[in-house]
Structure formats: structure tokens, C-alpha cells
C-alpha positions in Angstrom: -2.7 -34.7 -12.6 -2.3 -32.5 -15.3 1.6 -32.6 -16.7 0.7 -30.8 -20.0 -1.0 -27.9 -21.7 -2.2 -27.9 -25.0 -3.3 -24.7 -27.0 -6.9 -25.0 -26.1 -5.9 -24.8 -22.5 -3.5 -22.0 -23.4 -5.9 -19.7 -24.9 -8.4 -20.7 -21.5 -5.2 -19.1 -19.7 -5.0 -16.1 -21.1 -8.8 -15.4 -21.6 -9.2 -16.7 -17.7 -6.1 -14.1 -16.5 -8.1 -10.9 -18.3 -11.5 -12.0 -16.7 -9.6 -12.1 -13.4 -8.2 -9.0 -14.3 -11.3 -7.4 -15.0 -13.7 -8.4 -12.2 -11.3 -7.1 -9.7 -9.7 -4.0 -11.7 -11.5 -1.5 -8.6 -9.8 -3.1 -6.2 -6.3 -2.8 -8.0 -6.9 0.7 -9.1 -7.5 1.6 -5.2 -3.9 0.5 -4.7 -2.3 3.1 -7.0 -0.2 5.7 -5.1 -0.3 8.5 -7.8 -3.0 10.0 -9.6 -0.9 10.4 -13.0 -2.2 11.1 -16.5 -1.2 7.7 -16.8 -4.5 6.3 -15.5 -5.6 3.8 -13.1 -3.1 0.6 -12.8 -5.9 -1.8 -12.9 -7.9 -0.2 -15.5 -4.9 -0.2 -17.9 -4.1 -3.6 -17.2 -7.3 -5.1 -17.7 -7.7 -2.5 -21.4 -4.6 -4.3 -22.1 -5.0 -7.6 -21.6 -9.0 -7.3 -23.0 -7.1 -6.5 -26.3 -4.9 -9.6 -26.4 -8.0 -12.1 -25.9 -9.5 -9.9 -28.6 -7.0 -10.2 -31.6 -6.3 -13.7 -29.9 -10.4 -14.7 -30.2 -10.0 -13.0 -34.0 -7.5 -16.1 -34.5 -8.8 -19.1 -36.6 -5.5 -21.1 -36.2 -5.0 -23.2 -32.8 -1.4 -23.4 -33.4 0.8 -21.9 -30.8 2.5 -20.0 -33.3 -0.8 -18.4 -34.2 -2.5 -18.0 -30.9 1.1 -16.3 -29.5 1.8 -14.0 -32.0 -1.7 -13.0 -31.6 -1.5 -12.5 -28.1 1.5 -10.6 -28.4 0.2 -8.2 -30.8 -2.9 -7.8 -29.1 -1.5 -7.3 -25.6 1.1 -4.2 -27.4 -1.6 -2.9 -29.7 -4.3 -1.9 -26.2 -1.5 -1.1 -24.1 -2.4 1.4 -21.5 -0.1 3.3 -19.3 3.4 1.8 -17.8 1.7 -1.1 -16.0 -0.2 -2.0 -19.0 2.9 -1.6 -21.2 5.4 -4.0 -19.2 2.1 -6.2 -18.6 2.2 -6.6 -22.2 6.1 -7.1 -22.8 5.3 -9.9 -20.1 3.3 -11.7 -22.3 5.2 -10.9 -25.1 8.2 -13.0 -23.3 6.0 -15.6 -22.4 4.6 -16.0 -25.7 8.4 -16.1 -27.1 8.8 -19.4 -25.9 5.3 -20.8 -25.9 5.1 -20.3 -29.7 7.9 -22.8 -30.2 5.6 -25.3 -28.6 4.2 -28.1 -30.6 1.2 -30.1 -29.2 1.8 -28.9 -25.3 3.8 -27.9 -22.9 4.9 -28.8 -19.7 5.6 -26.9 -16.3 9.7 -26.5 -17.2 9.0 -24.9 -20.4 6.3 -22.5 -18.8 9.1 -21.5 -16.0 11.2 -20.9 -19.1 8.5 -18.7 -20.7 8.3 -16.8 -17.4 12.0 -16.0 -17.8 11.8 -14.7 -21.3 8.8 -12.8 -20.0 11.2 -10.7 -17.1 14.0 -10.8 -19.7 11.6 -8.7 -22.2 9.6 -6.4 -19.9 12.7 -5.3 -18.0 14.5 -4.7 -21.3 11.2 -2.6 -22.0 11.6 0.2 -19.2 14.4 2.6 -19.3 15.2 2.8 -15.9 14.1 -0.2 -13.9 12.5 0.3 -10.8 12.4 -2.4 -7.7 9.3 -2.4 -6.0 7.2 -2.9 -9.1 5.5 -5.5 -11.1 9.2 -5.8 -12.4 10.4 -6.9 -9.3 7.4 -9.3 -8.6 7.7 -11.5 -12.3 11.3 -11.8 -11.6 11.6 -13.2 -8.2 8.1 -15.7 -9.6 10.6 -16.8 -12.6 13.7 -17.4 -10.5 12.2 -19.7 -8.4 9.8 -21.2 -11.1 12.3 -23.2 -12.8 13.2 -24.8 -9.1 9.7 -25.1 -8.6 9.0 -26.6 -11.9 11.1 -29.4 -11.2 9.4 -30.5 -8.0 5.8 -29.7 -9.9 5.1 -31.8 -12.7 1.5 -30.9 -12.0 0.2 -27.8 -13.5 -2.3 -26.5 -10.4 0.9 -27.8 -8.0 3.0 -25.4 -9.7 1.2 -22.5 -10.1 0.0 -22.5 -6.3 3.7 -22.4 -5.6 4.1 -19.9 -8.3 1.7 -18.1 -6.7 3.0 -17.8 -2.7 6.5 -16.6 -4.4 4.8 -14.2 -5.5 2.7 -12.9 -2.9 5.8 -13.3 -0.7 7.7 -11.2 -3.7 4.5 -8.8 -3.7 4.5 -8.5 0.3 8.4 -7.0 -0.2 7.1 -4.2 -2.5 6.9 -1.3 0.3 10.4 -2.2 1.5 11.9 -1.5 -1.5 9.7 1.5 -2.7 9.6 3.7 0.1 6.3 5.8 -2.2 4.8 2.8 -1.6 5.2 2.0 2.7 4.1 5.8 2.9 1.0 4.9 1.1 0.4 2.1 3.2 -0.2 -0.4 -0.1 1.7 -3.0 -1.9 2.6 -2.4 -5.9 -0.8 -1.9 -7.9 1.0 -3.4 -10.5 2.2 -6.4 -9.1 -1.1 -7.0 -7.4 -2.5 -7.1 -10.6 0.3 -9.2 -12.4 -1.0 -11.7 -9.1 -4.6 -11.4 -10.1 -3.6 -12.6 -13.3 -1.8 -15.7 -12.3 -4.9 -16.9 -10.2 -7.1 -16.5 -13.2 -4.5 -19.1 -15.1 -4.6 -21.5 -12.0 -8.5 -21.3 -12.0 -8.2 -22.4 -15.6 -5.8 -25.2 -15.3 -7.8 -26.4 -12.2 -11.5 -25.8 -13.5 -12.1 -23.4 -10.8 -14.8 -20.5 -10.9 -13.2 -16.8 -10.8 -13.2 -15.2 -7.8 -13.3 -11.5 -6.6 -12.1 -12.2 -3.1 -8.0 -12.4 -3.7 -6.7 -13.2 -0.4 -5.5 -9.8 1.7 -2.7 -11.0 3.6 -0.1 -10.2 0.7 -1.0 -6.7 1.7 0.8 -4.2 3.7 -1.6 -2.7 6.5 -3.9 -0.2 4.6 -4.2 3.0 5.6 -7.0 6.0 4.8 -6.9 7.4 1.6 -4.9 11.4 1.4 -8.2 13.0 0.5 -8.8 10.0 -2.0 -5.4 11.0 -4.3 -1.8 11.1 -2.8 -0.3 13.2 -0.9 3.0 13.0 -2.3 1.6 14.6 -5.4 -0.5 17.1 -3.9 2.4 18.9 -1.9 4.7 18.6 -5.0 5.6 22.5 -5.9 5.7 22.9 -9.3 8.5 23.6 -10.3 9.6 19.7 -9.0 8.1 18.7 -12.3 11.1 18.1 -14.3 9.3 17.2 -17.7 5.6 18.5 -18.1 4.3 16.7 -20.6 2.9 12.8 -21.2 3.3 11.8 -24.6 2.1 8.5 -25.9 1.7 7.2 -29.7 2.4 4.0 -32.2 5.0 4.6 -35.0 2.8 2.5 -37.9 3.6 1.7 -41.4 7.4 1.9 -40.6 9.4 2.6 -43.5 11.4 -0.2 -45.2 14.4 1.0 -44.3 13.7 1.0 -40.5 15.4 -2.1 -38.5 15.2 -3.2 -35.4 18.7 -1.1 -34.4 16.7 2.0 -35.4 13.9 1.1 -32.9 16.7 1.0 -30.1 18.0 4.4 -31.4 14.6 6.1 -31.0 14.8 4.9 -27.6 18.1 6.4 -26.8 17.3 9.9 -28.3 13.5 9.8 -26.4 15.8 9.2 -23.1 18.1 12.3 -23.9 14.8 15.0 -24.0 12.9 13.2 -21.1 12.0 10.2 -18.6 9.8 7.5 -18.5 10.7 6.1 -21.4 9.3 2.8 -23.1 9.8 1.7 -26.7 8.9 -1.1 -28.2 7.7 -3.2 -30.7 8.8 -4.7 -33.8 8.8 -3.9 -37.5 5.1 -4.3 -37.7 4.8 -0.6 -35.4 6.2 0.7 -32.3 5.0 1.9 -29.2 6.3 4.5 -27.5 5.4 6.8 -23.8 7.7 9.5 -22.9 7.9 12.1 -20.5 9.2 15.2 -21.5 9.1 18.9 -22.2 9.6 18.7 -26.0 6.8 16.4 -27.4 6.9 17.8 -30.7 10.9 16.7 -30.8 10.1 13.3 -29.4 7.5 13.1 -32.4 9.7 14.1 -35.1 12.1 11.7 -34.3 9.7 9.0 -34.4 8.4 10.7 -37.6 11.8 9.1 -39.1 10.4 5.9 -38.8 7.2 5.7 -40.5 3.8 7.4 -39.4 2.0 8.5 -36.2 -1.1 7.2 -34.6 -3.1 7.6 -31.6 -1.3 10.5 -30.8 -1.5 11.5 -26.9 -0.4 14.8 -25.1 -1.1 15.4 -21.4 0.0 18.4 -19.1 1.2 17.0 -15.9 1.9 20.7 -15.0 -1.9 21.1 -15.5 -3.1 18.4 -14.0 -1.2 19.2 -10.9 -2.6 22.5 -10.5 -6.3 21.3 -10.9 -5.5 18.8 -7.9 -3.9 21.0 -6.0 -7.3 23.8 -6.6 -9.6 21.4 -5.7 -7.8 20.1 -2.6 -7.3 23.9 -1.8 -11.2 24.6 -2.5 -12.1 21.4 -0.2 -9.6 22.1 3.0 -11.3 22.3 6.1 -10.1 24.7 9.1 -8.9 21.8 11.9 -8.1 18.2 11.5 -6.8 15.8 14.5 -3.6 13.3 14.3 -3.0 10.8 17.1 0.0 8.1 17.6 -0.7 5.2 19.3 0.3 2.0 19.4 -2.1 -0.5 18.8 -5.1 -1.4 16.2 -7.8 -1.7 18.4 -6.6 1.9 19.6 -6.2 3.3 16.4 -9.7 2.4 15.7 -11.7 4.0 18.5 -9.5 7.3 17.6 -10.9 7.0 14.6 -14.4 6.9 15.6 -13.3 9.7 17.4 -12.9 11.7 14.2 -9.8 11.6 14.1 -8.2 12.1 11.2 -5.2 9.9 11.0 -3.4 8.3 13.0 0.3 6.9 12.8 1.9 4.1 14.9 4.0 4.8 18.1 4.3 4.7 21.2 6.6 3.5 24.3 8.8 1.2 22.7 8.8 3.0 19.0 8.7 6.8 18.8 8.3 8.3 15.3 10.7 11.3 14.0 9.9 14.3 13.5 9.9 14.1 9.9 7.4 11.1 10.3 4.9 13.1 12.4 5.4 16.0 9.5 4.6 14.0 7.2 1.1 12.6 8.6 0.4 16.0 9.2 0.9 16.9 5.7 -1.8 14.5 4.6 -4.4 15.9 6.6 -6.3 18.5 4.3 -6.8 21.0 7.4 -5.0 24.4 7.4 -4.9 23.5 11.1 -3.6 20.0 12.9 -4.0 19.0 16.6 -1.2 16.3 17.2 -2.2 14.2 20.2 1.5 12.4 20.8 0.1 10.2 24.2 3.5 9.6 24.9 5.8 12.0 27.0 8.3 10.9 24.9 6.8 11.6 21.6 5.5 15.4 22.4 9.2 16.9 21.6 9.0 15.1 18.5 5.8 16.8 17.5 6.7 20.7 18.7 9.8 19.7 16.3 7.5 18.9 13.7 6.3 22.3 13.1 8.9 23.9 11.0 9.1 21.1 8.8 5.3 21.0 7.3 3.9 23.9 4.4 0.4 25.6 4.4 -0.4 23.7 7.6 0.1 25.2 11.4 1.0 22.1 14.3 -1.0 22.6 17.6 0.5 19.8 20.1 -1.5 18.7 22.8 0.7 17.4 25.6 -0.8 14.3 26.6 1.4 11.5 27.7 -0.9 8.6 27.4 -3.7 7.2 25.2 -6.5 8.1 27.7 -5.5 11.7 27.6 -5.9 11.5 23.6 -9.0 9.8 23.9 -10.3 12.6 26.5 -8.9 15.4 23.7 -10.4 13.9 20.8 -13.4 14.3 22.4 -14.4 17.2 22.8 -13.1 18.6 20.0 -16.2 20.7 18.8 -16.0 21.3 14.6 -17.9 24.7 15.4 -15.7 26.4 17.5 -12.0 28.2 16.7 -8.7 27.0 16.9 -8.2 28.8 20.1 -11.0 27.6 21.8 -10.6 24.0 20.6 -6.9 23.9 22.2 -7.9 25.3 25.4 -10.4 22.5 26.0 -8.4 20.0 24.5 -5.7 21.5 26.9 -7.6 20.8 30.3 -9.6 18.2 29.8 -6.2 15.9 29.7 -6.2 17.0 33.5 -9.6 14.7 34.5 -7.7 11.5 33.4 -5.5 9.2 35.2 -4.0 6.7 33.5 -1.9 3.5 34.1 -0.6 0.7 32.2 0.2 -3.1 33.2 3.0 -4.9 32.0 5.9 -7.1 33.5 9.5 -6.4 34.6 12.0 -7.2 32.5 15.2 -7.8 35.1 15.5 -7.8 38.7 15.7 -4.5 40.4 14.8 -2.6 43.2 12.4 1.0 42.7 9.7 2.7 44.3 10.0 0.9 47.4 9.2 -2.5 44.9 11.9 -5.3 45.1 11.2 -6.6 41.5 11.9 -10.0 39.8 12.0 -10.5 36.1 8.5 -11.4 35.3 6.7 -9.5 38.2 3.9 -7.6 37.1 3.6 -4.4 38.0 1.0 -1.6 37.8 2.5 2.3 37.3 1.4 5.6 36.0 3.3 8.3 34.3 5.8 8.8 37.6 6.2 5.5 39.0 5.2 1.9 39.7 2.3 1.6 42.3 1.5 -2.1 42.5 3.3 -5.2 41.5 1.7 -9.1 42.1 2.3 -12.5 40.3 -0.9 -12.6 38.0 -2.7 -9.8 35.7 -6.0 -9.5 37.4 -4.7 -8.6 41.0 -2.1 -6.3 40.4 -4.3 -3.9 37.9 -7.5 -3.9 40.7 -4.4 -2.8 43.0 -3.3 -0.8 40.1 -6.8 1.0 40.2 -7.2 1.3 44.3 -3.7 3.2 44.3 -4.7 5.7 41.4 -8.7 5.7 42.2 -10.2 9.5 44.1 -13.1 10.1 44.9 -13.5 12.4 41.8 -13.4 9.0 39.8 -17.0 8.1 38.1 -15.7 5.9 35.2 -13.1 3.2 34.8 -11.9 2.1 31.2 -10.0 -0.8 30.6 -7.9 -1.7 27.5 -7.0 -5.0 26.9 -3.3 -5.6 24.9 -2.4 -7.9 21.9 -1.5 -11.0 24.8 -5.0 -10.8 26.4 -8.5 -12.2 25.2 -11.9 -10.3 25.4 -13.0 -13.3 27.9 -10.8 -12.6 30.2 -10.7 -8.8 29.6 -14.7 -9.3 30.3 -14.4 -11.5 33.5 -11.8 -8.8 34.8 -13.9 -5.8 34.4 -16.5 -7.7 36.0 -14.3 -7.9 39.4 -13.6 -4.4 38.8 -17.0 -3.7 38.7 -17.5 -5.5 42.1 -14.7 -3.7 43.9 -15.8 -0.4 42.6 -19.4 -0.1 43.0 -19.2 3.6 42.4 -17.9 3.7 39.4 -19.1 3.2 36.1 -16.6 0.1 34.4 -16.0 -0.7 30.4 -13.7 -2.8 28.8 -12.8 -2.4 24.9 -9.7 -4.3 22.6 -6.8 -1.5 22.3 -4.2 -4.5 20.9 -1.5 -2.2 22.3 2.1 -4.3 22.9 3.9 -4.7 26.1 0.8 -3.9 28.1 -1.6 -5.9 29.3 -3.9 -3.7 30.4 -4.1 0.5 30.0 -6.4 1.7 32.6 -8.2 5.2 32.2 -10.0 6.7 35.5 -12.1 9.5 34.8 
């Protein structure tokens, strides 16, 4: 049991959190949602925390007061973009309180360094966001001082530490709708995650690991044409302040205090957004958004003197993405809504393009069905809806999407989509595309399986609760007390003579074993007809059926 850290242990902490930071910076940069001049979160992160283990290796002393400072200096000095800015303040706030430390630490102290760290990077940001890395660190430090009193044990505390905050990171998308859209948790807070595992690997001796466990994470969706899409349909003229601007304020004069540093900050927020300043009388960082960089510099020129000076043209940058997205848009794209991931996937094999969730018991707005659409980087967009339900929603979505034209397919089921998708031919026009698409939804039948939910009497079925029942699009055909009979009944009601192939699609409640042994008696009663089975994972039914 380890009740104590001393500063070796420390410095292994921090040096151990960068390395972690840095062996699986791809995978946090493939979380960010937009492609600003900022750069990539995990990129910035891991620049940022490289140069606090760098000044901090530079340090001969092995006092905490040393080794902090150090690390705090070195964490501001190679900070990199917004994450990599209130990464730093982060440590700046931990360091705060670890400096103070004589020989060690223990677990209550650390939970009060994690305190000072919120306390400090919130203070950083101008406007604080929820959502963010901001909102992980600060539901990790209200619990940590809880959790430090049942944890004397360093590795026992940090795995706590460490499921609040994958429980806190797991909450992102609800609170930053940007972020559900994208289908991904905070970049940020992933990262600031990363980091924590790399300190419980040092404190329990373990190696460093690329493999950071997944279910934290929100379902992840395709990339929009490997950039976001909320960016890329942005006009223009949305861009309220053009330009990035970035710097240090260095050798400040010796009449600057800290009360001037807070006054810089309150005249950068008066010409623009985004604001962070920070530092001490040693220099200042600063990152503004606005449309007057050279005022934002002369102000700061009232401090002392500039360095790494940075100027970026959002406006520009936005125009460039939007040129090569324009350059690289194909004629047709497809967009299906289903419910189900086993579903999704074979519509995706298809060719599909996207596809968003929906069906029977959840139909999706017409705003939502714009909005997939909008992603899709095809002047034209065939929306399969596979619900009856759903296909008003989608002719509504046409006047609410730009540069892209809506064709809705009417098919009411999943097999209809699957039958559309298909022979969709790349080659051919828009016209011709719909018009097969169109008819070839008339060679499927298609039923579902499922139970009844009260008691009830309807198409000549007297129905308990808990019956199941077969039906189609227009009524219920069979109904029996186990799965197996009631869909081959299912299937002799809906079967002609036309029929050459029967599909089954086995639900979220039903294994492949038994999906196998029933297309196997399927097979037997249906000699004719050529059977498959495959996983759909759609709710509420057991079974879809496709006849074809």
C-alpha cells in the first residue's frame, strides 16, 4: 500500500502523464469536432505537457518547490491552443499546492491540489464552457476529496479518480450538443483522462498502454468528409471575429502587477472572444479571437514586449475548407434510418453513406434528417426513411438543407432500404437511379415479430399481453406462444410463389444460435427458397423477415 508520494514519485507522475499523452495523441486528435487554426486537441496537449517534463528534467533541485514551479512554467511556456492552455493552468493549480509539500504527500492533499487545479483553469477561460475538459477536472475534484478519505492508497484512489471521470467524460455530449452531433466525447477531456492513467501507471509500476478503455465513449460515428460539418456549412459571414491571435507578453515592465494582467484580459474580451490570459510577472500568455489583432497587441505592448507572435485567418481557412470540400463533392450519396447496429452496418456495406438512428418506436425530426443530409458531401441525397412514419419527416426535410437536393424513397421497412440501396448504380443519373430505387421496393415483403403489449382483439386475433404475433405493414397475420412458430407462420401467410429468397434478421433479445437453428427450420419448410440469417440488433422485434 502506498499512503505517500515523495518528489521522485512526483516527477515519475508527471513525466508518466506526457508519455501517455503522447503515445495516444492520434487517437485524441480524431475526437476533435472542429478543424480550427487552433490545432489538433491531442497534439496541443501532448506539445504542452512535453514542455513541462522538459524545463522540469532541466531542474537539479528535488524539492517540490523546485520541481513545481518548474512544471508550471514549463507546462505555460509550450502551451498550445485552448486545450493545451487550460491543460496547463491544470497543472499550474495542482502544482500550487504540491509545492507546499515537504517530504510527500498523501491522497487528501492531492484531492486538494486537484481543486486548486479547477479553481485555476476555470479562472483561465473567459467564458466557461460545460462539456469540456473544464467540466471533467471539476466533477474528478469534487468527489476526490470524498474519495480520498476512503483511499488512503494511492492506485485505490486514482482508479476511483479515474471512473468519476469517465462517468464525468461520458456526460460530455449531453451538455455540448457540438459534441452528440459529432458523435464523440470532449477531445479535451479524453485527453485530461489519458493523463490520469499515465499517473496511476506510475504509482502502480504499470507499463503505458495505448489501448484506453472505449466505453467512456459516446457511439462513434463516420467522419463529415474527415473535418466537421458544422464548420463546413458555416456562411461566412457567421464568423464573428476573423482572426486567431496568440503571443507571450515577456520582459514585463516593472511597473506591471498582477491587477494589470487582469486588465489586459478585460480589454482583449471587449474587441473579441476566446479569450485566455495568463501568467504571472515572469510573462503572460495570451489567445484571442478578434478582428483587431493589431489593438489586442498594442494593449499588451503596455506591458512589456512581444514574442511568438501568431496571426491566423479563420475567414481564410474557412474558405480553403469549404473549396476543397466543393472540389471533392460527388453527384449522389444515400442516407438510411434504421434502428439497429447490426442494421446500420449491412447499410453500410451497402454504400451507404450515413445512416442515423430511428425507427418504429423513435422517429427523427425533420431538422435531424436535414442535418444528416447536410453531412453527406453529394450535391444529391437519396433518404431511405423504412418507416411509414418517418417518410413525411424526410419530404419535410427538403426545404431546410443548402447546396443539397432531398430524393425520398418511400420505403416503409428496412428490407425495402436494403433492396434500394442496392441497386443504386454510381454510373447512372439521378433520374434513373430514383426510378429503380422506386420499383425495386415493390419485390419485397416484409414482416416483423414482436409481442403484444395488452389484451385486445384485431384482425380476427384475440390477443393477450405477451402473445407473439407476426404482421406486415397492414396488419397482424399470425400470432403463437413461442418465436420460432409464429414467424414460419409469419412467412406461410406472406410467402407467393414469386418468393426465391427469405432473409431473416435477428433483434437485440435473440442470439445467432437460435437465429441459426431457426433459419434452419425455415429452410426445411421452404425448400424452394433460398434462406439467410444475419444480426440486425433492431429493438422490439424479434425477428424482421424479408421475402424476395
Amino acid at each position: 500500500m502506498q499512503k505517500t508520494l515523495n518528489s521522485t514519485e512526483f516527477r515519475k507522475m508527471v513525466a508518466s502523464g506526457a508519455r501517455m499523452l503522447e503515445i495516444n495523441r492520434a487517437d485524441i486528435d480524431a475526437k476533435n469536432v472542429f478543424p480550427v487554426p487552433d490545432g489538433d486537441t491531442g497534439t496541443n496537449m501532448s506539445l504542452t505537457l512535453q514542455s513541462a517534463v522538459k524545463e522540469m528534467n532541466a531542474c537539479s533541485s528535488n524539492r517540490f518547490q523546485e520541481i513545481c514551479d518548474a512544471v508550471s512554467k514549463g507546462a505555460l511556456r509550450g502551451a498550445r491552443g485552448n486545450s493545451g492552455v487550460i491543460s496547463s493552468q491544470i497543472f499550474r493549480g495542482i502544482c500550487s499546492v504540491i509545492k507546499d509539500c515537504n517530504q510527500n504527500f498523501d491522497t487528501k492533499t492531492f484531492a486538494k491540489a486537484l481543486e486548486a487545479g479547477t479553481k485555476v483553469a476555470y479562472s483561465a477561460v473567459s467564458i466557461p464552457k460545460e462539456g469540456t475538459i473544464l467540466t471533467v477536472i471539476r466533477l474528478m475534484s469534487e468527489s476526490a476529496s470524498k474519495l480520498a478519505s476512503k483511499n488512503k492508497d494511492f492506485v485505490d484512489f486514482f482508479k476511483a479518480l479515474i471512473a468519476v471521470g469517465d462517468e464525468a467524460l461520458a456526460q460530455t455530449p449531453e451538455l455540448l450538443p457540438v459534441l452528440k452531433k459529432a458523435g464523440v466525447v470532449d477531445s479535451g477531456g479524453y485527453g485530461l483522462m489519458v493523463i490520469m492513467r499515465g499517473f496511476l501507471a506510475a504509482i502502480s509500476g504499470e507499463d503505458i498502454v495505448t489501448d484506453i478503455p472505449t466505453e467512456v465513449q459516446v457511439k462513434e460515428k463516420e467522419p463529415d468528409f474527415d473535418d466537421n460539418s458544422d464548420i463546413i456549412n458555416l456562411d461566412l459571414g457567421e464568423i464573428e471575429f476573423a482572426y486567431c491571435t496568440e503571443f507571450f507578453v515577456i520582459n514585463l515592465k516593472q511597473q506591471t502587477t498582477l491587477a494589470d494582467i487582469d486588465k489586459l484580459k478585460e480589454k482583449l474580451m471587449s474587441i473579441g472572444d476566446s479569450v485566455i490570459c495568463i501568467g504571472d510577472l515572469e510573462f503572460i500568455k495570451v489567445h484571442v479571437h478578434t478582428n483587431t489583432p493589431g489593438v489586442a497587441l498594442t494593449y499588451a505592448l503596455e506591458l512589456g514586449e512581444l514574442d511568438r507572435l501568431k496571426i491566423e485567418n479563420m475567414l481564410e481557412e474557412n474558405r480553403q475548407l469549404k473549396k476543397k470540400l466543393e472540389a471533392e463533392k460527388k453527384a449522389m450519396g444515400m442516407l438510411a434510418i434504421c434502428a439497429g447496429e447490426g442494421l446500420a452496418e449491412i447499410f453500410k456495406d451497402l454504400m451507404v453513406d450515413r445512416v442515423i438512428e430511428g425507427g418504429q418506436t423513435m422517429n427523427p425530426s425533420a431538422q435531424d434528417i436535414a442535418d444528416a443530409v447536410q453531412k453527406i458531401n453529394a450535391s444529391n441525397v437519396f433518404v431511405f426513411p423504412n418507416n411509414s412514419n418517418i417518410i413525411l419527416a424526410a419530404e419535410q426535410a427538403k426545404g431546410l438543407v443548402n447546396n443539397r437536393t432531398i430524393h425520398v424513397i418511400p420505403t416503409k421497412n428496412v428490407p425495402q432500404g436494403f433492396a434500394a440501396a442496392l441497386v443504386f448504380n454510381p454510373e447512372a443519373g439521378v433520374p434513373e437511379n430514383k426510378t429503380n430505387m422506386t420499383h425495386s421496393i415493390d419485390n419485397v415483403a416484409a414482416g416483423q415479430v414482436t409481442y403484444a403489449v395488452r389484451n385486445t382483439t384485431m384482425n380476427g386475433f384475440k390477443l393477450k399481453e405477451g402473445d407473439i404475433i407476426g404482421l406486415n405493414s397492414k396488419k397482424i397475420l399470425a400470432k403463437g406462444s413461442n418465436v420460432d412458430d409464429t414467424t414460419l407462420d409469419l412467412i406461410r401467410k406472406m410467402k407467393t410463389a414469386e418468393h426465391e429468397m427469405i432473409t431473416l434478421y435477428y433483434g437485440e433479445g435473440v442470439d445467432e444460435a437460435s437465429a441459426e437453428a431457426l433459419a434452419a427450420k425455415v429452410s426445411e419448410a421452404f425448400p424452394d427458397c433460398d434462406v439467410d440469417f444475419h444480426y440486425g440488433g433492431q429493438p422490439v422485434y424479434y425477428y424482421m423477415v424479408s421475402l424476395e
